[in-house]
C-alpha positions in Angstrom: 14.8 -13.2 -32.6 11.1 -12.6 -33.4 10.2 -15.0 -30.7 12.2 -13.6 -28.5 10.8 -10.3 -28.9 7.0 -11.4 -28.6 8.3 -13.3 -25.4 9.2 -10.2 -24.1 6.3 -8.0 -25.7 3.8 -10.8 -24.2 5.6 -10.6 -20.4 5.1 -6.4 -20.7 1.6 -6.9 -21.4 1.4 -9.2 -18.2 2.7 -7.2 -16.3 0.9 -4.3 -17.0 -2.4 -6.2 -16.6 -1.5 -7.2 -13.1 0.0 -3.4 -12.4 -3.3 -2.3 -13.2 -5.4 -4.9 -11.0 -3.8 -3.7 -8.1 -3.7 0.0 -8.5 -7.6 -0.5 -9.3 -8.1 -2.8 -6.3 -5.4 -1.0 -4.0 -7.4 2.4 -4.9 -4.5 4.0 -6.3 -6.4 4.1 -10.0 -7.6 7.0 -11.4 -11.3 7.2 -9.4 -13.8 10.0 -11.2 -16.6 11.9 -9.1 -20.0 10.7 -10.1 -23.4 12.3 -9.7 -24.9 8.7 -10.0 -26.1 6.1 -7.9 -23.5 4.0 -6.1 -24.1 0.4 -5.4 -21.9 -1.8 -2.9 -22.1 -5.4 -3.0 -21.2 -7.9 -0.4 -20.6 -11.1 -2.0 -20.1 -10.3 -5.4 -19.5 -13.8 -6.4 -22.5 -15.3 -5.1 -24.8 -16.9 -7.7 -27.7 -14.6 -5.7 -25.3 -11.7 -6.8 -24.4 -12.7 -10.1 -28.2 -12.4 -11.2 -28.5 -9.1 -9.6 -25.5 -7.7 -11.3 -26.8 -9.3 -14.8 -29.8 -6.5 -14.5 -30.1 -3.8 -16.8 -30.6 -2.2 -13.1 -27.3 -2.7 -12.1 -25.9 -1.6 -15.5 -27.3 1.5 -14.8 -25.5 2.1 -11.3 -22.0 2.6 -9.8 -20.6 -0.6 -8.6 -18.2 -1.3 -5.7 -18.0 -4.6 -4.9 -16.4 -6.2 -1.7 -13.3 -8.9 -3.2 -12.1 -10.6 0.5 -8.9 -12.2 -1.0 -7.0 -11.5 -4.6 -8.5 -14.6 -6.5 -11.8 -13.0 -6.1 -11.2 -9.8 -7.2 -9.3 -10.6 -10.2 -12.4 -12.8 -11.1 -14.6 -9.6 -10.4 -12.3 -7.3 -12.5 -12.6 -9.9 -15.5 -15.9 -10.3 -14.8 -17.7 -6.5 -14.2 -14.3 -4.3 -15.7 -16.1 -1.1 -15.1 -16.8 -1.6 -11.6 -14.8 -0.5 -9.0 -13.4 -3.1 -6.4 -12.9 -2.6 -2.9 -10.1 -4.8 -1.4 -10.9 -5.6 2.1 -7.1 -7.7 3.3 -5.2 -4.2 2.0 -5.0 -1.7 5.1 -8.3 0.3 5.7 -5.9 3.5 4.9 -5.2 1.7 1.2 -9.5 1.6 1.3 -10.4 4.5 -1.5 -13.9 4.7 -2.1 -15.4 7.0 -5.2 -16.8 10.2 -4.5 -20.5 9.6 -5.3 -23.2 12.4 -5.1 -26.3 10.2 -5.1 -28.0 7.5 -3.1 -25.9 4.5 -1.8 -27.7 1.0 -2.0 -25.5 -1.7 0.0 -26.6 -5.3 -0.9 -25.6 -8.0 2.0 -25.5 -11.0 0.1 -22.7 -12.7 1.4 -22.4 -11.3 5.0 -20.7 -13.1 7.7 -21.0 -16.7 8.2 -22.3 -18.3 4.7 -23.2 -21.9 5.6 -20.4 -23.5 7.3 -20.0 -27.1 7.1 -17.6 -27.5 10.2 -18.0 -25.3 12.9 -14.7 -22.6 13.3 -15.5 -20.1 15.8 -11.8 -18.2 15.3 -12.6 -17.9 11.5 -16.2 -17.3 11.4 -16.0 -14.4 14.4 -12.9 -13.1 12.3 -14.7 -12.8 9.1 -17.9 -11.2 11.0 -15.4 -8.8 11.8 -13.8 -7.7 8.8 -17.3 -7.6 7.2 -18.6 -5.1 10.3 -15.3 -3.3 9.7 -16.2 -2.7 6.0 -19.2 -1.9 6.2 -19.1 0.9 9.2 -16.3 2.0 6.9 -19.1 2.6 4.1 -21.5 4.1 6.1 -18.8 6.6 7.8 -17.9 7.6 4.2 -21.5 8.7 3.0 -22.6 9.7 5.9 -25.4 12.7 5.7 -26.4 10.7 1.9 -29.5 8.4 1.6 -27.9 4.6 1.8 -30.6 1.5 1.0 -28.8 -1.5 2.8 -30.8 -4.9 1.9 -29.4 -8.0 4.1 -30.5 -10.8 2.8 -31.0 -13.0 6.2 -32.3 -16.9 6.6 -36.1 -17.8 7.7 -33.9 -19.9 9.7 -33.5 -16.9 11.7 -36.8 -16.8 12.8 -37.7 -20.5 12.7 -34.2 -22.3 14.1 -33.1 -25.6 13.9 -31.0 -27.6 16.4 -28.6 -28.7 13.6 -28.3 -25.3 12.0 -28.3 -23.1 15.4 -24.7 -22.3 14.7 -25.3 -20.8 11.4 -28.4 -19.4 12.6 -27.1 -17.5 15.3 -24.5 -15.5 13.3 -27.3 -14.5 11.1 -28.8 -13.2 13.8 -25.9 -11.5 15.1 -24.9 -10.3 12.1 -28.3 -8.6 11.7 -28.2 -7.0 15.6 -24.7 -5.8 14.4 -26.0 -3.9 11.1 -28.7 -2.1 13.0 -26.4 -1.5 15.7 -24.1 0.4 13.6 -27.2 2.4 11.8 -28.2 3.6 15.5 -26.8 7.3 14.4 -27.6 7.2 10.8 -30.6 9.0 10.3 -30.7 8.8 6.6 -29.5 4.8 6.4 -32.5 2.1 5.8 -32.3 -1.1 6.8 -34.2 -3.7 4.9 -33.9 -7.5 5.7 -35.2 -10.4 3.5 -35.9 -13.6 5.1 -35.3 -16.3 2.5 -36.0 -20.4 2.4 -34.0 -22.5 -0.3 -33.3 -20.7 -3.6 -32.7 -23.0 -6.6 -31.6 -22.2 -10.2 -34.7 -23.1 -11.7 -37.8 -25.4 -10.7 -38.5 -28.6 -12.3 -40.9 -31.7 -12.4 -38.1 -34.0 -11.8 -37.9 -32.2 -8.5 -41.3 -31.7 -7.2 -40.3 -29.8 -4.1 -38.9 -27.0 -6.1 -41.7 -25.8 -7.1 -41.9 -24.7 -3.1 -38.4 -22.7 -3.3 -37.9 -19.1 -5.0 -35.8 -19.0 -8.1 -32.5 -16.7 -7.8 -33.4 -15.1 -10.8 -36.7 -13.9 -9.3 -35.5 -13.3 -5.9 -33.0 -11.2 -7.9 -35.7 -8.9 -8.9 -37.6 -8.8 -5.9 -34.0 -7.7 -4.4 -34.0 -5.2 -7.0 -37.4 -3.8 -6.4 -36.6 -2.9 -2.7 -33.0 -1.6 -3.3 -34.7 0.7 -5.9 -38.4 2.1 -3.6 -38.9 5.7 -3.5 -38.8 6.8 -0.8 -37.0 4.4 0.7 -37.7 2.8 4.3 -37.7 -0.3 6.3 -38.7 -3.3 5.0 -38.8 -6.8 6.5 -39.8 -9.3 4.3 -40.1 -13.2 4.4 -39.7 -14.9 0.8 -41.0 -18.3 -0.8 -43.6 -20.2 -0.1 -41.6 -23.3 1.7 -40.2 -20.4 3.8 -44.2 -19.3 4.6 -44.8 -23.4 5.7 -42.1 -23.4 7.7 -42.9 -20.4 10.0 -46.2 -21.7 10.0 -45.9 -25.4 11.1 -43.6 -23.7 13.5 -46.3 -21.3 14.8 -48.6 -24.6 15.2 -46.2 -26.7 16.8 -45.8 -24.1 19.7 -49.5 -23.6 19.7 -50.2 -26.9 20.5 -47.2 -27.1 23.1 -48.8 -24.1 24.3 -52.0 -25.8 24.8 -51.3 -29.4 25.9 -48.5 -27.9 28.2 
């Protein structure tokens, strides 16, 4: 009989837990009105996202971060319980975002395409979509407030290459869209970071890390822009191997240039 009833007591508890992920995630929790500073995160489970939200910085804000499916954003509600989660495949009438009186910082880490090793124009253009969707939903909501937004781009972008053209140009079309949709925001800044490879930590066993950035200090140089006062636009390229790159591209069309 005792088993029976902690059988029973356990299941309640279950159910309660998942009752409560979906009100939170559905926006049908209890949301309070905060004088704070709201940050909204695009690919919250990105390693590049994980370090950011690890700052005491980030402790310090209002987080609302994008979940695209439910196994995400029961990971992010384990993961950051105090954060509020916006869940993009509910209805954009189920979308409830919290009444913030302060400055909105929007972090593109995950935006669009993220390096896709097969080609699917349906599902990529689909998912560029959804993320344009979201985030013209955001800026309609606090319009007339002061809203950061920090895309973190590829210095593939500026320097493409044959075999990554197709991720390359939905990073540039993702970028065209954002400033497209900040056309009549006059109090929206658009900053956009220009990346090469980021690695978890350099080391002598592998020389050519020592070109790359760390996420952890990308992370803080993220951190620095979101948080300038007074905010403007900022384009930035980051890491030395991404420096090289644009500049053995600059000499290679020099010297095409040149010989003809």
């Amino acid at each position: 009989m005792l088993n029976k009833s902690n059988t029973i007591s356990r299941h309640q508890s279950s159910l309660s837990h998942r009752s409560s992920l979906v009100a939170r995630c559905s926006g049908h929790g209890s949301r309070a009105t905060s004088h704070g500073n709201l940050v909204v995160v695009f690919g919250p489970c990105t390693t590049l996202a994980k370090h950011v939200l690890s700052t005491r910085w980030a402790g310090q804000k209002n987080l609302l971060l994008v979940a695209r499916d439910k196994k995400e954003a029961k990971q992010l509600g384990s993961s950051f319980p105090a954060a509020e989660i916006l869940a993009c495949w509910l209805p954009q009438r189920e979308w409830n975002l919290p009444e913030v009186y302060g400055c909105i910082t929007v972090l593109l880490c995950a935006f669009s395409v993220i390096h896709p090793v097969t080609p699917d124009w349906s599902l990529h253009c689909e998912a560029t979509r959804r993320d344009i969707e979201i985030l013209a939903y955001v800026l309609a909501k606090f319009r007339g407030q002061v809203i950061k937004l920090v895309f973190i781009s590829s210095v593939l972008a500026l320097a493409p290459r044959p075999q990554r053209s197709y991720y390359v140009g939905f990073k540039c079309l993702a970028e065209a869209m954002i400033t497209g949709l900040l056309t009549n925001q006059e109090r929206a800044f658009l900053s956009v970071l220009y990346p090469g490879r980021l690695v978890s930590q350099k080391s002598l066993l592998s020389p050519l890390s020592f070109f790359h950035t760390t996420y952890r200090r990308f992370a803080q140089r993220l951190v620095r822009i979101a948080d300038s006062c007074p905010p403007k636009p900022h384009r930035e390229i980051v890491g030395l191997d991404a420096r090289i790159l644009l500049a053995l591209q600059a000499f290679r069309l020099l010297i095409r240039t040149v010989l003809g």
